[in-house]
C-alpha positions in Angstrom: 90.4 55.9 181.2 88.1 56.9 178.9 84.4 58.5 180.3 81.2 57.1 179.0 78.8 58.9 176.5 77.2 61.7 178.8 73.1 61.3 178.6 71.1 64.8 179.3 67.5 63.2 179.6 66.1 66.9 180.1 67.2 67.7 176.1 64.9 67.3 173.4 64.4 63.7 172.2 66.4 63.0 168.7 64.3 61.9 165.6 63.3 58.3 165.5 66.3 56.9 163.6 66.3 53.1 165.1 64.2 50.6 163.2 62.2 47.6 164.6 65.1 45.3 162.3 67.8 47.6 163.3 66.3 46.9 167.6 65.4 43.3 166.9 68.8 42.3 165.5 70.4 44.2 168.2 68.7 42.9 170.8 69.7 39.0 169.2 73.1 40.2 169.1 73.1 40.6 172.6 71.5 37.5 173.6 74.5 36.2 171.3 76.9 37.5 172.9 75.7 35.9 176.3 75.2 32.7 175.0 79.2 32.9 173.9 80.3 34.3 177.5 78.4 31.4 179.3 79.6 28.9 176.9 83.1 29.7 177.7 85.8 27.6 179.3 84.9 27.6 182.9 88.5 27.1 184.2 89.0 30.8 182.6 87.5 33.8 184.3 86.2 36.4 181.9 89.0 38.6 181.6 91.6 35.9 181.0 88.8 34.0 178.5 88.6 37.2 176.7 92.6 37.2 176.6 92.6 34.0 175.3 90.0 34.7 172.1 91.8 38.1 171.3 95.1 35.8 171.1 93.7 32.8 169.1 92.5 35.6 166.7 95.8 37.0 166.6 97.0 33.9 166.2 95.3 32.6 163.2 94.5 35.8 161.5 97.0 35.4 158.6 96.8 32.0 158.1 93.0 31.9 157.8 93.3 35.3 155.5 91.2 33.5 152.8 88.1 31.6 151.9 90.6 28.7 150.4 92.5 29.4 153.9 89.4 29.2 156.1 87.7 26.3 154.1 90.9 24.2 154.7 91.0 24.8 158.3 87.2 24.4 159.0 86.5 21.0 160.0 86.4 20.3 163.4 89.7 18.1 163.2 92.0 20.3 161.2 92.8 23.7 163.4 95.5 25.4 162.1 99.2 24.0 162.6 101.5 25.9 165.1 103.9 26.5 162.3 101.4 28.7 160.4 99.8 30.5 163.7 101.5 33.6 164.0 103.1 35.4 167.5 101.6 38.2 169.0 102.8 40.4 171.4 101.7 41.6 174.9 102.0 45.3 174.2 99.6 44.4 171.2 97.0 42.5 172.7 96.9 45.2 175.3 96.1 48.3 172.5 93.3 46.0 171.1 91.4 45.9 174.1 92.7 49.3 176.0 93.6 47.4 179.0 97.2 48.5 181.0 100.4 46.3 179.4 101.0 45.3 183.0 97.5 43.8 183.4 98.2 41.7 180.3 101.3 41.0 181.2 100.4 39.3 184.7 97.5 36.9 183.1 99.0 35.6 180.2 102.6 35.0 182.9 99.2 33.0 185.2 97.7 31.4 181.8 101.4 30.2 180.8 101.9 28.5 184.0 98.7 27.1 183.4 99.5 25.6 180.3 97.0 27.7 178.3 99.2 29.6 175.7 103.3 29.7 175.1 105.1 33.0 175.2 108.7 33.0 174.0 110.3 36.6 173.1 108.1 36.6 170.1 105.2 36.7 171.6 102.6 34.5 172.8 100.9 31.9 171.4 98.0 28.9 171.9 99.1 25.9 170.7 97.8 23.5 168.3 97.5 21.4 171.3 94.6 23.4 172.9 92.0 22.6 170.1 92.7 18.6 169.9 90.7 18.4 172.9 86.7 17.0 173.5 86.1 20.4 175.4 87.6 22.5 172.4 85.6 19.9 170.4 82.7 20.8 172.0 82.9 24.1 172.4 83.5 24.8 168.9 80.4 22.9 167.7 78.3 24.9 170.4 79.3 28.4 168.9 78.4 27.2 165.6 74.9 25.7 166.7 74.8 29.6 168.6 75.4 30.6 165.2 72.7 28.6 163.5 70.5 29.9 166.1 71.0 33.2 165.8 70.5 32.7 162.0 67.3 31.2 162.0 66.3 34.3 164.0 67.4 36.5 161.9 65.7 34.6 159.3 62.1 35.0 161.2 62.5 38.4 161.3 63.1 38.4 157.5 66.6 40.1 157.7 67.7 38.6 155.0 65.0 39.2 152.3 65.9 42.0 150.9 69.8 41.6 151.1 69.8 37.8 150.2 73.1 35.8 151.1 75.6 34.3 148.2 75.8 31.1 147.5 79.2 29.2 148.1 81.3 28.9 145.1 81.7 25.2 146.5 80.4 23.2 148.8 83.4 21.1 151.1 82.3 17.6 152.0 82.8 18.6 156.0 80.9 21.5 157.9 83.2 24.3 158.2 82.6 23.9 162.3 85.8 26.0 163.2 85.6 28.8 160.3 82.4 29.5 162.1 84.2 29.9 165.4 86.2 32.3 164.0 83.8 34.3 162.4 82.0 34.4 165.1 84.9 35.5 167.5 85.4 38.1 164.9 82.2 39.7 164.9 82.0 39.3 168.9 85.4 41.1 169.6 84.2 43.6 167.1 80.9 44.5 168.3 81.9 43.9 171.8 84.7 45.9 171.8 82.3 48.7 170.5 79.8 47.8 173.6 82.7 48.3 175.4 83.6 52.0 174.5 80.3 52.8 175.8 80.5 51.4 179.3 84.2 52.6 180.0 85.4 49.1 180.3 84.9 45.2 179.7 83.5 44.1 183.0 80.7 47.3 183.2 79.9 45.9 179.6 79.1 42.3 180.4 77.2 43.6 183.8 75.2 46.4 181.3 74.3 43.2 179.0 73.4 41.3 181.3 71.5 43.6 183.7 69.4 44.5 179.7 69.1 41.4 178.5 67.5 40.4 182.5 65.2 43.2 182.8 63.0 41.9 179.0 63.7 38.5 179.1 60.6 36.9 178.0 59.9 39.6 176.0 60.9 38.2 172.4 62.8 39.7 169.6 60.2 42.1 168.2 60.7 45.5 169.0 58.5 47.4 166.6 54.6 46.7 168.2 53.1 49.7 169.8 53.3 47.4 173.3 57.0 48.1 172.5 57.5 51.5 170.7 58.8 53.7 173.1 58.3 57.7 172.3 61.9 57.5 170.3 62.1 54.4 168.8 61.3 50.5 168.9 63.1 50.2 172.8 61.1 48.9 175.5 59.6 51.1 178.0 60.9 51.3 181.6 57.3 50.2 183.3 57.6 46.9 181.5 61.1 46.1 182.8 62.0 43.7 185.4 64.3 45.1 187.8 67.1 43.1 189.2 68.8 42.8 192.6 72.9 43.1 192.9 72.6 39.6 194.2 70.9 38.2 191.0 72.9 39.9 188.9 76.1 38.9 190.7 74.8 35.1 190.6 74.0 35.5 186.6 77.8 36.9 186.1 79.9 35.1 188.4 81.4 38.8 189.8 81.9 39.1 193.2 78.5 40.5 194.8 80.5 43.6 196.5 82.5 44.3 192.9 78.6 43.9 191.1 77.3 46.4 193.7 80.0 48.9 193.3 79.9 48.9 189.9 76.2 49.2 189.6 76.1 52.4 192.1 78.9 54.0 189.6 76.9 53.1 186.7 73.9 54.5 187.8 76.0 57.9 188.7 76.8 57.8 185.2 73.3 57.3 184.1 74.2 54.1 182.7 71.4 52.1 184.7 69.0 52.8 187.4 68.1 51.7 190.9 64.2 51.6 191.1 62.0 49.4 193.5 63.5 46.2 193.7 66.7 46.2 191.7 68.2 48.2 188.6 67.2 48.6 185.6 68.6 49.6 182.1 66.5 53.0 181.3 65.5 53.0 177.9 67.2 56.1 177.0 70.3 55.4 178.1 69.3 51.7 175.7 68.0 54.1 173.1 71.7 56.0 172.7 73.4 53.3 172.3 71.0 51.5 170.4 71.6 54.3 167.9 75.1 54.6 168.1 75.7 50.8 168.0 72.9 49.9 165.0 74.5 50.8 161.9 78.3 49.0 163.8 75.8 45.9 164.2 74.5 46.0 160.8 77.5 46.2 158.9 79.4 43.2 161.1 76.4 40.8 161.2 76.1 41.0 157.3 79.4 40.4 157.1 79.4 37.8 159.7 76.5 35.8 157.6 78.0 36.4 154.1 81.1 34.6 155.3 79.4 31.7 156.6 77.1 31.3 153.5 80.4 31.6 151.0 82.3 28.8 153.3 79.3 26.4 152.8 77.8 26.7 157.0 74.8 28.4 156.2 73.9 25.7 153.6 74.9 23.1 156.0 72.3 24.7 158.5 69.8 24.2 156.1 70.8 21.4 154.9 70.0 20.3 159.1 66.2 22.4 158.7 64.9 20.4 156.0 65.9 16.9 157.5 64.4 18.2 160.8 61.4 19.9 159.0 60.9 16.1 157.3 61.5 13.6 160.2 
């Protein structure tokens, strides 16, 4: 198993090289990527919902290769058919997220008998099936309105001005609900899985966010002020932060409180959090290195996540939403 970054807080503190954007956007990101967890399927633990994204993905990836491709399939009651999703195996699914073939193995055998996904010697698949639901439904118009969210952010921060977003070459006479879903899902397994390599593994990474996003909350997007500025960049300093019990943070995640503590005293060994009067916190240097080692990652997938819904018509159909809102 990989080790995480090791952090020498007695070296010499690096140049400032994370801008407020750069610590705004990642700091939305995060919040995004919360929002998506919570907004999960319930009957799915975390692990097993994270199984079943990476698999849809798989799934659909070829068939939704292009904008024609992703256009077609991007109303809310046209998914893509079974005959054009594509088989993946175990062995593969467990490379893209480093976690142990056996592991795999034994959730998708639980999700089968569930009635989740198929598996056949090709691989496994989830059916067409799955997405003519109200829950699917549902959840694939919430990730777009996360979406829409998250873009109107960005927008008040003006992260757009100076690298302004195409227009679509046409605009299709139904929002493109589930090509946002995937593009989405896209740039959340990317980035994620980038979070991840930081904090050894998926479970440390949604306690980390969590335990961050729990000690600011309240504190806004901004990240540049001098309230904010800490000595090596736009990260909030530690006397600002709220700290948070194992209790809380096992309620906000849903992991067992004795799993939630024994990660958190690991993490802290590995300088990946702190326990301070009343609960842990998420130091701002250990925030800081990431920050910097995840910004430009961030950057690149967000822009790319954006572009895409602009060309497919969605971000037009968001504002299409803002001025009728603005006007009623």
């Amino acid at each position: 198993m990989a080790s995480p970054p090791s952090l020498d807080h007695t070296a010499p503190m690096n140049p400032p090289s994370l801008s407020a954007r750069e610590s705004a956007a990642l700091n939305i990101s995060r919040i995004a990527l919360l929002a998506l967890w919570q907004g999960r399927d319930k009957r799915l633990d975390p692990m097993d919902a994270l199984l079943v994204a990476t698999i849809i993905q798989a799934n659909v990836d070829a068939a939704t290769s292009g904008l024609d491709e992703q256009v077609a399939f991007g109303p809310i009651d046209r998914p893509p058919p079974d005959q054009a999703r594509r088989r993946v195996s175990i062995s593969r699914i467990a490379d893209s997220l480093d976690l142990r073939f056996e592991t795999v193995r034994r959730r998708v055998n639980r999700l089968k008998d569930r009635g989740v996904i198929v598996s056949d010697a090709a691989g496994v698949i989830v059916p067409e099936s799955y997405f003519h639901t109200p829950d699917n439904a549902a959840a694939v118009m919430g990730i777009d309105a996360l979406a829409a969210h998250i873009y109107w952010r960005l927008v008040d921060l003006g992260y757009f001005d100076d690298r302004p977003l195409p227009p679509p070459p046409y605009h299709p006479p139904e929002h493109p609900y589930r090509a946002v879903a995937r593009y989405f899902m896209s740039y959340a397994l990317r980035v994620g899985g980038e979070m991840r390599l930081l904090c050894v593994d998926y479970m440390n990474l949604l306690l980390v966010l969590h335990l961050s996003h729990l000690n600011t909350a309240g504190l806004g997007d901004g990240r540049g002020d001098a309230a904010t500025a800490h000595t090596d960049g736009p990260v909030i300093d530690d006397t600002r932060k709220m700290p948070i019990s194992v209790a809380r943070l096992a309620r906000e995640t849903g992991v067992p409180f004795e799993t939630t503590r024994r990660r958190l005293s690991r993490l802290a060994e590995q300088d990946l959090c702190r326990l301070v009067e009343g609960g842990y916190i998420m130091p701002a240097r250990t925030i800081l290195t990431f920050a910097q080692t995840l910004a430009p990652i961030n950057e690149m997938n967000l822009i790319r996540l954006y572009r895409n819904c602009a060309l497919v018509g969605a971000v037009a159909g968001w504002e299409a939403r803002g001025a009728v809102s603005k006007a009623s």
